[in-house]
C-alpha positions in Angstrom: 89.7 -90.5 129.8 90.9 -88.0 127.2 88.3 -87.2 124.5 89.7 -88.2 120.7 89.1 -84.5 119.6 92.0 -83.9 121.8 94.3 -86.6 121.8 94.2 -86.2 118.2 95.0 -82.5 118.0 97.9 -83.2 120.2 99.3 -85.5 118.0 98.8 -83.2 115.4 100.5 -80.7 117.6 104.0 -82.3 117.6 103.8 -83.1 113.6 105.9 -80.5 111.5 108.6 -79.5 114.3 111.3 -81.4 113.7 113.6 -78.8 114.5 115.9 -79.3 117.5 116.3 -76.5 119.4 119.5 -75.6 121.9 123.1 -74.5 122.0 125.8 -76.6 121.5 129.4 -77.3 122.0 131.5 -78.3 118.6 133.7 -81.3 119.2 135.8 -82.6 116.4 138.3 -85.7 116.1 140.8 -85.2 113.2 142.8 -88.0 112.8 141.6 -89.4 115.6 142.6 -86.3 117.9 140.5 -84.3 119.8 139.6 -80.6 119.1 137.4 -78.6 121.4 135.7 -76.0 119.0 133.1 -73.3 119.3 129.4 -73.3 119.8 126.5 -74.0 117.7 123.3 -72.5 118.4 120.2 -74.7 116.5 116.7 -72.7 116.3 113.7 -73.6 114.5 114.6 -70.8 111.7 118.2 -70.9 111.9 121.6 -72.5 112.6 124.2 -70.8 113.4 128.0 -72.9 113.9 131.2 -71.3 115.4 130.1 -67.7 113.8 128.5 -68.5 110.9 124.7 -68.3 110.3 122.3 -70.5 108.5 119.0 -69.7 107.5 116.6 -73.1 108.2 113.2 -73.5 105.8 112.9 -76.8 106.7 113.8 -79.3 109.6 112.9 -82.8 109.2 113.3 -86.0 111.3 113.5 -89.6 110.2 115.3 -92.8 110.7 117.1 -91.5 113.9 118.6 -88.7 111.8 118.0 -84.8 112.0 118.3 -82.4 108.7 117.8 -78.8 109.0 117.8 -77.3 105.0 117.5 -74.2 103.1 115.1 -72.8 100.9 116.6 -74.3 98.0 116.3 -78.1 99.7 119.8 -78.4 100.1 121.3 -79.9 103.7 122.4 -77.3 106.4 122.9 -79.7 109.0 122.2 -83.7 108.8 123.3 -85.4 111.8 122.1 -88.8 113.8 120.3 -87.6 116.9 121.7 -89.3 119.9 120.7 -89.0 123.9 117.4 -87.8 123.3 118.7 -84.9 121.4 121.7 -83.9 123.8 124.5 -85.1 121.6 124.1 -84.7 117.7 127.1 -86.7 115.3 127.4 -85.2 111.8 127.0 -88.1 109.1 129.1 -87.5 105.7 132.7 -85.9 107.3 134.3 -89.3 106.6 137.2 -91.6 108.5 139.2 -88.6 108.7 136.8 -86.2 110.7 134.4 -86.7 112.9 132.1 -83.7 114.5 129.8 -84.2 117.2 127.7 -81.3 119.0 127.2 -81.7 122.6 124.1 -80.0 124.4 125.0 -76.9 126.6 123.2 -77.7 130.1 
């Protein structure tokens, strides 16, 4: 039996990491056709999409959903986490466009 000193500070362990970590392939539907697009490389201090780098103060988890932010609060990345984490689908781009991020295996 694990002592509750431990299972508790295990618990503890996972709280306050919400990042999710990995690289990622860029797919986009515009109009509902498909276009492959770059990477996108998440890390617990930054995100960095097709080129472009984002610094991350903040990552947080809730409701199924995944939001990496900057210093000033405002939304990086918000996305509903799908597959355990493998694919991520970008809320907020509308009818029109729709971008997913694949995990790279």
């Amino acid at each position: 039996m694990i002592p509750l000193t431990l299972a508790f500070a295990a618990l503890l362990t996972g709280c306050g990491n919400d990042a999710i970590e990995g690289t990622f392939q860029v797919q986009s539907t515009v109009m509902g056709m498909k276009i492959k697009g770059g990477q996108a490389v998440l890390k617990s201090d930054s995100v960095t999409i097709e080129g472009d780098k984002f610094v991350v103060d903040e990552w947080e988890q809730a409701d199924g959903m995944v939001t990496a932010r900057d210093k000033d609060g405002q939304a990086i990345l918000h996305a509903r986490v799908l597959e355990n984490g493998d694919r991520l689908e970008m809320a907020g781009e509308g009818n029109l466009l729709n971008v997913t991020l694949v995990r790279v295996k």
